[in-house]
N, C-alpha and C positions, 0 to 999 in steps of 0.2 A: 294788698298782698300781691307780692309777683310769681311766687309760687305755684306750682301745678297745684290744685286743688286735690288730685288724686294722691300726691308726695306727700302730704302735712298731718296725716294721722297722728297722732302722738306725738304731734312737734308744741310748744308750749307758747303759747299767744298770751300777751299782757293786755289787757282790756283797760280803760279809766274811767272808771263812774261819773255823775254829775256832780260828785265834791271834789273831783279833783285825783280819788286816790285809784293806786294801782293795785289790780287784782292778775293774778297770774291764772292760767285754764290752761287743760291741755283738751286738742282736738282728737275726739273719739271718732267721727266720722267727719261725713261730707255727702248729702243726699240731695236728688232732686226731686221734686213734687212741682209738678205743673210747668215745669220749662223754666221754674229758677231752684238755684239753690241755698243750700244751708248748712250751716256748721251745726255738730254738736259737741257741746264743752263741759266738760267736767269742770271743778275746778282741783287746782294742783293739792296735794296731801300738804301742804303748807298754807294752803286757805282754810283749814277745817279745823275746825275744835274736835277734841279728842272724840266728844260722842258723835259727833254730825257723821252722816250719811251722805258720799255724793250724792249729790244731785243733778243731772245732764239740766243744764239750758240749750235754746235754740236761738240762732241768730241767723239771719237773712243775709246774702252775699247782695250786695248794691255796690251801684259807681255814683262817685259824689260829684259835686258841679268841676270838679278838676280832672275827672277822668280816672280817679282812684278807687279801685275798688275798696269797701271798707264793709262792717260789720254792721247791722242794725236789727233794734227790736222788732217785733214782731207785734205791731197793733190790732191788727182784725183778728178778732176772734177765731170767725171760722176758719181762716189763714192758720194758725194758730195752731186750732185741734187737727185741721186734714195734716199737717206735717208733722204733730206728737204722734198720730193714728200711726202715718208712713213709718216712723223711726220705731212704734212699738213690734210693730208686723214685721220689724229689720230685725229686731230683736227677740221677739216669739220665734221665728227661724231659726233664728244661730242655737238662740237652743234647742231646737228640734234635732236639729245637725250634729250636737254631740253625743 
C-alpha cells in the first residue's frame, strides 16, 4: 500500500485467500499497539449472507522481502489479544462519546 495509512478508512481493499479466491473488506480503522500497526476490516456487505454479522478482523502492516508493504495474520496469540483489547478500548470510547 502507498497510501497514507491515516487516508484509507473506508477505502475497500481486496485480500486473496490461500485458494486463490478474492474477498473484498473495507478498512474501518488503522491503530497502533507497541510501535507497529494494524488494519481493521470489515468485510464488504457483498461478502455476507443475509443473516451474517460483520465481523472486524485484524491484520498486521509488514514490508515483504521487496520492500512492500503488505497485510498479514496475526500468529502470536498474545500479539493477537493485546491488539483485539486496543481496538475494543477504541470502541468502548466512541461509544462513550455519543
Amino acid at each position: 500500500m502507498t497510501e497514507d495509512k491515516n487516508t484509507i478508512d473506508n477505502e475497500p481493499v481486496v485480500l486473496v485467500d490461500e485458494d486463490g479466491a478474492e474477498h473484498t473488506f473495507i478498512v474501518i480503522d488503522v491503530i497502533q499497539v507497541d510501535d507497529k500497526e494494524y488494519a481493521i476490516l470489515q468485510p464488504a456487505d457483498d461478502e455476507l449472507d443475509d443473516d451474517d454479522e460483520p465481523e472486524a478482523i485484524i491484520l498486521r502492516f509488514d514490508t515483504d522481502e521487496n520492500g512492500e508493504e503488505v497485510l498479514s495474520d496475526i500468529d502470536d496469540d498474545d500479539e493477537w489479544e493485546k491488539v483485539a483489547d486496543a481496538w475494543q478500548e477504541i470502541v468502548d470510547n466512541e461509544k462513550d462519546d455519543e
